[in-house]
C-alpha positions in Angstrom: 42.1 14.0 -49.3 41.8 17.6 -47.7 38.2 18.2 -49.9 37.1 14.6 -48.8 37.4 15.7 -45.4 35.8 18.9 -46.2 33.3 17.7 -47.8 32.2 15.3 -45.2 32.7 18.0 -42.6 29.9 20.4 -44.3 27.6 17.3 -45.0 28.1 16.3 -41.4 26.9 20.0 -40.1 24.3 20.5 -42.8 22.6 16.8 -41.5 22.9 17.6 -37.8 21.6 21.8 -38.4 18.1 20.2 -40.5 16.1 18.4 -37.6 16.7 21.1 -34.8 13.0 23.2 -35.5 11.3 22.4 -32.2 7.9 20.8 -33.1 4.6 21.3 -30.6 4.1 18.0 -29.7 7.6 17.5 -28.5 7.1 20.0 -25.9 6.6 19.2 -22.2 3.6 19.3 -21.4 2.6 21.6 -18.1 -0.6 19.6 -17.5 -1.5 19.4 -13.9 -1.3 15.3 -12.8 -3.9 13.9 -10.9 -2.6 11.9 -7.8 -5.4 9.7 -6.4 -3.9 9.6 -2.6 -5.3 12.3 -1.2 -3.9 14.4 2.0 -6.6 13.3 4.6 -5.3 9.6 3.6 -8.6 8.3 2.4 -9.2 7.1 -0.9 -10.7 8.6 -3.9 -12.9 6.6 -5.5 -11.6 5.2 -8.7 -7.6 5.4 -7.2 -6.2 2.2 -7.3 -6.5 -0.7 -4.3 -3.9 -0.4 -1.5 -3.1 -3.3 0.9 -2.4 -1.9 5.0 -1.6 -4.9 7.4 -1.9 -4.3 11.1 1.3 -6.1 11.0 3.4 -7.8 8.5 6.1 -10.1 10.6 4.8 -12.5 13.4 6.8 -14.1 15.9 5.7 -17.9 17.6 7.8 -18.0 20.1 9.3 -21.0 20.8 8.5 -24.1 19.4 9.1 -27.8 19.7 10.4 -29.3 16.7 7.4 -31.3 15.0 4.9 -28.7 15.9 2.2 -27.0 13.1 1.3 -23.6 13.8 -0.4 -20.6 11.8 -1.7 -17.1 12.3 -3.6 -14.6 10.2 -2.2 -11.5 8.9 -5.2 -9.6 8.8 -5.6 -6.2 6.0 -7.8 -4.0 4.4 -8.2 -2.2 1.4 -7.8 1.7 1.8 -7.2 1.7 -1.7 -10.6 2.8 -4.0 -10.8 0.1 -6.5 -10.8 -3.6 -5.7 -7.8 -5.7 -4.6 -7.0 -8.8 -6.3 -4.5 -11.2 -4.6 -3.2 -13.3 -7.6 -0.8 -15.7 -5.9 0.7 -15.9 -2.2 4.0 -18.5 -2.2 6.0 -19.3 0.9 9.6 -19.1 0.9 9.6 -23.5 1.2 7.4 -25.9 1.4 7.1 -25.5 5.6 4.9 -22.5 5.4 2.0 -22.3 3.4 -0.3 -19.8 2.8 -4.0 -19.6 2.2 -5.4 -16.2 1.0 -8.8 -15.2 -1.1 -9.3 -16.1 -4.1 -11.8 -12.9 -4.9 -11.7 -9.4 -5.1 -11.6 -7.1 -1.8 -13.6 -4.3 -1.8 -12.5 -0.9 -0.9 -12.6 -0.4 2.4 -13.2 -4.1 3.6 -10.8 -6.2 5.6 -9.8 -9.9 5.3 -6.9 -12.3 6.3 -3.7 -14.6 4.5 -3.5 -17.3 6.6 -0.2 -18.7 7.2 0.3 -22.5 8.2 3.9 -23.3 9.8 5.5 -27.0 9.9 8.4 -27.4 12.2 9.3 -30.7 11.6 13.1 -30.8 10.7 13.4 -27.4 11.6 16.0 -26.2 14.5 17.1 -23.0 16.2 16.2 -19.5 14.6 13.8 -20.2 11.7 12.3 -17.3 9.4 10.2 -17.8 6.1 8.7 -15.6 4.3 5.0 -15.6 2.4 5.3 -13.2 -0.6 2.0 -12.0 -2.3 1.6 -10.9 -5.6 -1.4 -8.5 -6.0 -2.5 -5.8 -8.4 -1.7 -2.7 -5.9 1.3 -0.7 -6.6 4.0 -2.1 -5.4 2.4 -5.6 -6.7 4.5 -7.3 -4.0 4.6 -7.8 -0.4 6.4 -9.8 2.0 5.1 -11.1 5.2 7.3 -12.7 7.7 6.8 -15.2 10.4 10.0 -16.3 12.6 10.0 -19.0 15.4 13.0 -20.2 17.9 12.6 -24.4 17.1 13.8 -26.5 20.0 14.7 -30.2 19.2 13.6 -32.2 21.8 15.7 -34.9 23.9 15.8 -38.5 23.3 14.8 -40.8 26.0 
């Protein structure tokens, strides 16, 4: 039993001593890494597409219940590629969201329309529109909020 154990022991050190000679292409590389973003915040051309809103949450107000409203979340592309918006979904069925279909150019602007339904809707309401676009992150969220005020039967 004692030269089983031995055995194994030796095989078991002889095994884990044979792969250890460090190979060339396993070593970390000290290669510099080309950021695209640059420090004076303009794009490179090439870098990827970036999405900036002037504002990503919008507030109505106050509403009466039964009232449509919408605004436009308007951005650009700082990025230095083009930006491609692949879907936009709104958290229900009550807000809906229209955005374009092609590819923004660096440096252009454009808008996601959002279209709010208030019917059934009281007090504090918030939805959310998310996008899904090829910028890194790939998703953003863009909320609208509205105070919803059920109006008194006659």
């Amino acid at each position: 039993m004692k030269t089983k154990l031995f055995l194994a022991t030796v095989v078991c050190l002889f095994l884990s001593a044979c792969g250890n000679d460090a190979k060339e292409e396993s070593k970390i590389s000290s290669d510099v890494i080309n950021v695209p973003a640059t420090a004076s915040g303009k794009a490179t051309p090439g870098s990827p597409p970036a999405m900036t809103f002037s504002e990503d949450e919008h507030d109505f107000g106050v509403l009466t219940q039964g009232e449509t409203v919408s605004y436009s979340f308007v951005f650009q592309n700082t990025g230095g590629s083009d930006l491609v918006i692949s879907s936009a979904q709104g958290s229900c069925g009550c807000t809906i969201p229209d955005y374009p279909k092609g590819a923004v150019k660096p440096g252009a602007q454009s808008k996601i329309d959002v279209k709010f339904e208030s019917s059934g809707k009281s007090g504090l309401v918030q939805k959310t529109v998310t996008l899904v676009t090829n910028c890194t992150p790939s998703t953003k969220v863009l909320t609208i909020s509205a105070t919803i005020e059920v109006p008194e039967e006659e």
